[in-house]
KOLVO-70238 format. One line per 3 residues: their letters; for each residue x, y, z of C-alpha. Coordinates in nm, 3 decimals, padded with zeros to 5 digits. Last residue first. Layout:
<rs>
a> X:Y:Z; ...
</rs>
This chain:
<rs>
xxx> 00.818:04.303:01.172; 00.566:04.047:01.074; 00.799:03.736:01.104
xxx> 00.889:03.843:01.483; 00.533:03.879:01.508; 00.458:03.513:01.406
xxx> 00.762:03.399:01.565; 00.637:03.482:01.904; 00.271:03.368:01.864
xxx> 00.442:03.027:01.752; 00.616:03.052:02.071; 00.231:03.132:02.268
xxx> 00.107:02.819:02.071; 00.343:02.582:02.173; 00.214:02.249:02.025
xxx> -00.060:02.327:01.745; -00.324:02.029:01.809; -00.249:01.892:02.102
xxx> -00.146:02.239:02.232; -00.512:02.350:02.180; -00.652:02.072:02.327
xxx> -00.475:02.172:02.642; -00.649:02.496:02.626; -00.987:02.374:02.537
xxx> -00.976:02.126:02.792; -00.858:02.419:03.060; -01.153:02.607:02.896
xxx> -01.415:02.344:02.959; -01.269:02.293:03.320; -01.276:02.635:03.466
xxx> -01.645:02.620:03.552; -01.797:02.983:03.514; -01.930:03.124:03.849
xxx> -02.278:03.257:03.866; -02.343:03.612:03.993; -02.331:03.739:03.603
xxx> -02.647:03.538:03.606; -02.851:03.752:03.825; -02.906:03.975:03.596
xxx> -02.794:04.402:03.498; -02.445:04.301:03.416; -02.581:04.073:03.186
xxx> -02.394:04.115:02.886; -02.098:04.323:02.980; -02.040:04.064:03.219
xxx> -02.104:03.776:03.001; -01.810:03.903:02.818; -01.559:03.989:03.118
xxx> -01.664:03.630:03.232; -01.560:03.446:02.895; -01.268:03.657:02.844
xxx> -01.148:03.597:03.164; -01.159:03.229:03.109; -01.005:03.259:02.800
xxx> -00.663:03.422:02.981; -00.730:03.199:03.193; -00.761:02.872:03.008
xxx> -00.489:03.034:02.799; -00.212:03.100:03.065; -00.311:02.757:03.267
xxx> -00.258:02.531:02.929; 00.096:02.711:02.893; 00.174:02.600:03.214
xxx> 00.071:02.224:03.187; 00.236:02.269:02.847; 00.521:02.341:02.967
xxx> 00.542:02.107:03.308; 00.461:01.806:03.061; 00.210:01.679:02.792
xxx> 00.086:01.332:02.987; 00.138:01.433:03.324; 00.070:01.780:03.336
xxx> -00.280:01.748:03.172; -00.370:01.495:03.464; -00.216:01.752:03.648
xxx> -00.430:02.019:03.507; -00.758:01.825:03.600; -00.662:01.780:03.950
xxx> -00.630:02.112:04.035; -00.991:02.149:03.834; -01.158:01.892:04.020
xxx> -01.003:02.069:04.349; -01.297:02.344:04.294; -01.233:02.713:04.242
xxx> -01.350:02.968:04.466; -01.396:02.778:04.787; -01.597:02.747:05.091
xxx> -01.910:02.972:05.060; -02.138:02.968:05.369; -02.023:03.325:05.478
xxx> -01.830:03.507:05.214; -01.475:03.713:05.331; -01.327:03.477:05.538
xxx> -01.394:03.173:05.391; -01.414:03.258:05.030; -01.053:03.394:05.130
xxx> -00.903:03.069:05.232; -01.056:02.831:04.971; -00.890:03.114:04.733
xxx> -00.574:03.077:04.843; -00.604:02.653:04.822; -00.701:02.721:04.445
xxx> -00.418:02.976:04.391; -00.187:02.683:04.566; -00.311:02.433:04.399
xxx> -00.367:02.565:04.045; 00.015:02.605:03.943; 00.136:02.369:04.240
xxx> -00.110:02.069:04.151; -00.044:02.131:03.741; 00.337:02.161:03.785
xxx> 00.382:01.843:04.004; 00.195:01.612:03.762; 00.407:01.779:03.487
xxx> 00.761:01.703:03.676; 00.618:01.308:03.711; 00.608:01.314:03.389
xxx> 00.866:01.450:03.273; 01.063:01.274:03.524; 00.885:00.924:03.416
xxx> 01.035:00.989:03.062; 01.330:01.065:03.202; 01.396:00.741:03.377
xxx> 01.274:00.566:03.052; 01.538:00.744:02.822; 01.760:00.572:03.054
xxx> 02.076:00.700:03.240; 01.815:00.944:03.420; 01.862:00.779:03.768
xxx> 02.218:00.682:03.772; 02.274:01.063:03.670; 02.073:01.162:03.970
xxx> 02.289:00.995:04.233; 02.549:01.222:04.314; 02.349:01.557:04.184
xxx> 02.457:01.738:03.864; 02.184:01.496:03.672; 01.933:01.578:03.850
xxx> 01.981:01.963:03.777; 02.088:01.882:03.442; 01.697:01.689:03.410
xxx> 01.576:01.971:03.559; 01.614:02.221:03.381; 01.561:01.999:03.057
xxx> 01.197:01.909:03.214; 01.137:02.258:03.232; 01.263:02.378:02.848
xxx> 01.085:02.096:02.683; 00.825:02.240:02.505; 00.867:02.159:02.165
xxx> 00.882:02.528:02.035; 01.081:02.630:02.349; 01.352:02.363:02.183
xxx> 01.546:02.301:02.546; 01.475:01.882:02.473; 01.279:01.809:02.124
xxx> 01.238:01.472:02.139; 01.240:01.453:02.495; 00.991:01.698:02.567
xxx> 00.726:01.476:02.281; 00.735:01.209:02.491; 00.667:00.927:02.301
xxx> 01.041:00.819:02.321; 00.961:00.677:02.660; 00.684:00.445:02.527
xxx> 00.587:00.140:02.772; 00.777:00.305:03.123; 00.589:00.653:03.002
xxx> 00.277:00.530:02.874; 00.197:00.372:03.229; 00.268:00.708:03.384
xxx> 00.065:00.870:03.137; -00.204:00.592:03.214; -00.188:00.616:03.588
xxx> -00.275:01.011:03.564; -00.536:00.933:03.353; -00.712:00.711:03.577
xxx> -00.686:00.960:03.884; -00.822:01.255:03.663; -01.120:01.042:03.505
xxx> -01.211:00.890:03.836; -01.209:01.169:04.047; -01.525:01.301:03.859
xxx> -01.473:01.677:03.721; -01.793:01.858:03.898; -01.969:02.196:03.784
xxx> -02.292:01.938:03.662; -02.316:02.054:03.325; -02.027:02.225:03.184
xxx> -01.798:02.019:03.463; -01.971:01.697:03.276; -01.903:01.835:02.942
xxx> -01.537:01.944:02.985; -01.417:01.595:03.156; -01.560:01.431:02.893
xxx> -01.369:01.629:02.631; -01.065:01.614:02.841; -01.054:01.251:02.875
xxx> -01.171:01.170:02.519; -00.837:01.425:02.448; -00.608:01.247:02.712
xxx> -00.641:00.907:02.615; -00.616:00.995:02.217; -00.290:01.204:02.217
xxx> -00.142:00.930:02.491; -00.165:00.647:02.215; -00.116:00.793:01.947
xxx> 00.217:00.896:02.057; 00.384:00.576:01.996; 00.304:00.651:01.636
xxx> 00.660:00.863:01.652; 00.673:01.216:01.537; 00.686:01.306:01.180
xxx> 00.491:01.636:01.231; 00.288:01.523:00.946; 00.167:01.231:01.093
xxx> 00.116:01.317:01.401; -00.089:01.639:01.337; -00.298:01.376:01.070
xxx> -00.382:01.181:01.373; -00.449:01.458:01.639; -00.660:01.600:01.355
xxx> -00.879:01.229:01.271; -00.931:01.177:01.619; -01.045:01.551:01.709
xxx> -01.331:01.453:01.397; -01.402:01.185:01.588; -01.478:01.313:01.876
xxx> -01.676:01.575:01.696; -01.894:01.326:01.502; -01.957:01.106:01.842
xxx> -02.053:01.433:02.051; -02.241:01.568:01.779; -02.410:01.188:01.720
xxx> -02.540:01.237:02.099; -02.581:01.629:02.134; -02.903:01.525:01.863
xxx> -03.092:01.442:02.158; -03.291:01.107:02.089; -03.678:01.246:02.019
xxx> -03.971:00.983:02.155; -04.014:00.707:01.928; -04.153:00.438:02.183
xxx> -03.991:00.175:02.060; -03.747:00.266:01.775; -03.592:00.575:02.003
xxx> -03.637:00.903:01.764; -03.340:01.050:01.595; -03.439:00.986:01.210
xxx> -03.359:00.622:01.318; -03.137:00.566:01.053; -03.020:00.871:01.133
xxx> -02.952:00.778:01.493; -02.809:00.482:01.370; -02.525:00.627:01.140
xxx> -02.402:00.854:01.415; -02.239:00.575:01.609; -02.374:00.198:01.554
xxx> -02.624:00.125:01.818; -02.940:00.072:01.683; -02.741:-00.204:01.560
xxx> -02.651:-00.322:01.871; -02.989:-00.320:01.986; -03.076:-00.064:02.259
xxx> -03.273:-00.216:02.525; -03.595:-00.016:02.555; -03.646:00.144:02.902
xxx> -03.940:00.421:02.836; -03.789:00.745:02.884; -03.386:00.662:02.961
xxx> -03.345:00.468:02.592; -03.115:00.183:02.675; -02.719:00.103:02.674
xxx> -02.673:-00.183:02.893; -02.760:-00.185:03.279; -02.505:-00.215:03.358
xxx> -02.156:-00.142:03.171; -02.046:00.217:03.290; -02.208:00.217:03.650
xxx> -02.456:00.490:03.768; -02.339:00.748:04.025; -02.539:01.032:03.871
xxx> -02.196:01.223:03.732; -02.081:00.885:03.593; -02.374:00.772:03.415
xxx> -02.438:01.055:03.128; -02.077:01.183:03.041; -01.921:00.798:03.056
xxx> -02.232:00.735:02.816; -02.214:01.011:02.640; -01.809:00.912:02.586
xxx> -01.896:00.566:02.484; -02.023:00.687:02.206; -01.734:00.950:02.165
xxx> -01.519:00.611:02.165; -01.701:00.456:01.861; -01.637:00.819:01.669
xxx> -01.329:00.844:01.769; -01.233:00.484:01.626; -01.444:00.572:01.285
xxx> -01.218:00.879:01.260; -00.904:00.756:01.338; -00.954:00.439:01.097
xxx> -01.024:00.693:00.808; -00.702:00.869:00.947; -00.557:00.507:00.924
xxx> -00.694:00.485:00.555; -00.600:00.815:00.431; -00.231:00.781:00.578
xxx> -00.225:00.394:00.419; -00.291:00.583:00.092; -00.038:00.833:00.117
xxx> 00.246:00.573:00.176; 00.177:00.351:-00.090; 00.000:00.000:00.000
</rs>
């Protein structure tokens, strides 16, 4: 098979797989906040109970089949279920193609993929519930790990170490650090000893970056606002560690500079608005924009360097 058409079939393979794990995704996005397990009971229609059929079942394809109405008692399916498969998807088939053309290693797949369905899932139940379950965070962070010791060259800081563009600057401070100490070059000999480093150095980023603003805050809603305990949640802390540990202490910082920076956007917006409603009173979740932000490095690295060159080009 030539080269260009095994690209179009894998990113045809991308797609299809995103769009079978964005099914899965509504589901994860559905049960988990409510307490209900993943695999039982199966997949059914929550109005009258019908057992979906596993052809009734097949990602966006079924639900026009069905002209999105359930096939027993053909009450509307929400159309945010073959969106959610379709863009999921759709991120599949860009993380792919951004692989692929940035000649990095197909170990990387395997990361790019965890942590996107993880962030998009992660978005939509914070969007909706203002609540980032434990269990996405925690099992992500024990994946990058895992995908460290299995795929050390997959991490994209040690392909490109003290490039700013690659986003390695960090973990290359601290690897020489290490390194400079008695023991520490016995340590990082490997390419696998670094790879947990960077890791381990992005897990540590995201719960100092937001933990300590986020414990800050806990402290002055406190003292200042009776009955309210925090300003941001630990879900998010949590969140950009997860983030931390599969892209890095870079992009774990990078990721905090543009969910802010969008963040404030956001509010300042709605602000001008409704300034006049109560709504302005209700606090944005952080998640969806630190998923959007660490999306946004899947897909175009360091975005803020790029920034850089782009003026430096227009001068």
């Amino acid at each position: 098979m030539p080269a260009v058409d095994a690209i179009h079939f894998f990113a045809l393979v991308s797609f299809v797989f995103g769009c079978m794990i964005g099914s899965f995704l509504n589901v994860v996005v559905w049960r988990l906040p409510r307490g209900e397990s993943l695999s039982h009971p199966p997949s059914h229609c929550p109005r009258c109970g019908w057992r979906i059929r596993p052809w009734e079942n097949i990602p966006i394809l079924s639900w026009l089949a069905l002209r999105g109405r359930c096939s027993s008692c053909h009450l509307p399916i929400s159309w945010r279920y073959p969106a959610g498969e379709a863009a999921m998807g759709m991120l599949y088939l860009l993380l792919f193609l951004r692989i692929v053309h940035s000649g990095w290693s197909l170990e990387v797949i395997p990361a790019y993929f965890w942590l996107s369905g993880a962030l998009l899932a992660t978005a939509l139940i914070d969007a909706q519930h203002r609540y980032i379950p434990n269990q996405i965070t925690y099992s992500g962070c024990g994946v990058a790990l895992l995908l460290a010791v299995l795929f050390p060259q997959a991490r994209l800081a040690l392909f490109l170490p003290g490039n700013p563009h690659g986003g390695g600057i960090l973990f290359t401070a601290a690897r020489d650090w290490l390194t400079a100490l008695p023991d520490g070059a016995a340590l990082l000999s490997s390419l696998r000893g670094q790879a947990i480093l960077d890791c381990l150095l992005g897990l540590t980023a995201g719960l100092i970056l937001l933990g300590v603003p986020a414990f800050a805050g806990r402290l002055l809603a406190s003292t200042s606002t009776p009955g309210r305990t925090e300003i941001m949640g630990w879900g998010d802390v949590k969140m950009l560690a997860m983030i931390g540990c599969f892209l890095g202490a870079d992009a774990c910082a990078y990721t905090l500079l543009a969910a802010s920076c969008a963040g404030f956007l956001a509010g300042f917006g709605r602000w001008l608005l409704y300034c006049r409603r109560d709504l302005v009173r209700q606090s944005l979740p952080f998640g969806p924009f630190l998923a959007a932000a660490a999306l946004l490095w899947l897909l175009t690295g360091n975005w803020l360097f790029r920034l850089y060159q782009l003026a430096g080009w227009l001068e």
